[in-house]
N, C-alpha and C positions, 0 to 999 in steps of 0.2 A: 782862642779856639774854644768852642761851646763844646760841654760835657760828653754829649753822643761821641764827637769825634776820640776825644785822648782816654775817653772810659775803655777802651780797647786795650789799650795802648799798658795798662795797671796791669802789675802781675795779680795771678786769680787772686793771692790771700791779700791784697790789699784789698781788691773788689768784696771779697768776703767780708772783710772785717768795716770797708762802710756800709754792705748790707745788713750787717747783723752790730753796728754801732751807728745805723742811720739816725741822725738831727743830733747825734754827739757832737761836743769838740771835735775836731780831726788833729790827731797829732801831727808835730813836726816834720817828722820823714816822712806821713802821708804828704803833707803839702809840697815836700821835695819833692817824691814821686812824681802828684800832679801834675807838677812847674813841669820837671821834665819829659812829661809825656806829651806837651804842649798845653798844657792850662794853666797860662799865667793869671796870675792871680792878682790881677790890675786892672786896668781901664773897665770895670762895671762891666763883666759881663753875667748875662740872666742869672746864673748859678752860683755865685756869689752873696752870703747873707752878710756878714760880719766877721769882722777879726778883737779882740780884746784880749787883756788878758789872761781870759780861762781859753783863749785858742782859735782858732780858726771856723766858722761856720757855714754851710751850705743853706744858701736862700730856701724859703719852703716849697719855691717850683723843684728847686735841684733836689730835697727830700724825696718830693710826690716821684719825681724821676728814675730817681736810687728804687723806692719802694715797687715801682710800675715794675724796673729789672727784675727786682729780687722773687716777683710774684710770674716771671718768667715772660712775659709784655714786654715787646719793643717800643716803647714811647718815642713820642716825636718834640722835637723841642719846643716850648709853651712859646 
């Protein structure tokens, strides 16, 4: 499921907190959230950067996406 759809779906202060921690790590119970809002976090979808040790990351389309919201813009999926 791509970003637009389960970014609803985040209660507000997690949304808060990747817009005001956009291109951080995403901690763990954010990536819970995700998972369960439907954003599995598998099969390469566009919004996906990396995972590694220091954590979870959102590709730089899914940045620019986050930051499009936060500036109050409905963006469309890249």
């Amino acid at each position: 499921m791509s970003i637009e759809h389960w970014w609803s779906k985040l209660k507000p202060s997690t949304q808060k907190w990747l817009i005001e921690n956009n291109g951080d790590a995403v901690p763990p119970e954010v990536v819970v959230e995700i998972t369960q809002a439907g954003g599995p976090i598998a099969s390469d979808p566009w919004w996906v950067g990396r995972s590694g040790p220091s954590g979870f990351y959102f590709s730089d389309e899914a940045v620019d996406w986050i930051e499009a919201v936060a500036n109050g813009e409905m963006p469309e999926r890249p």
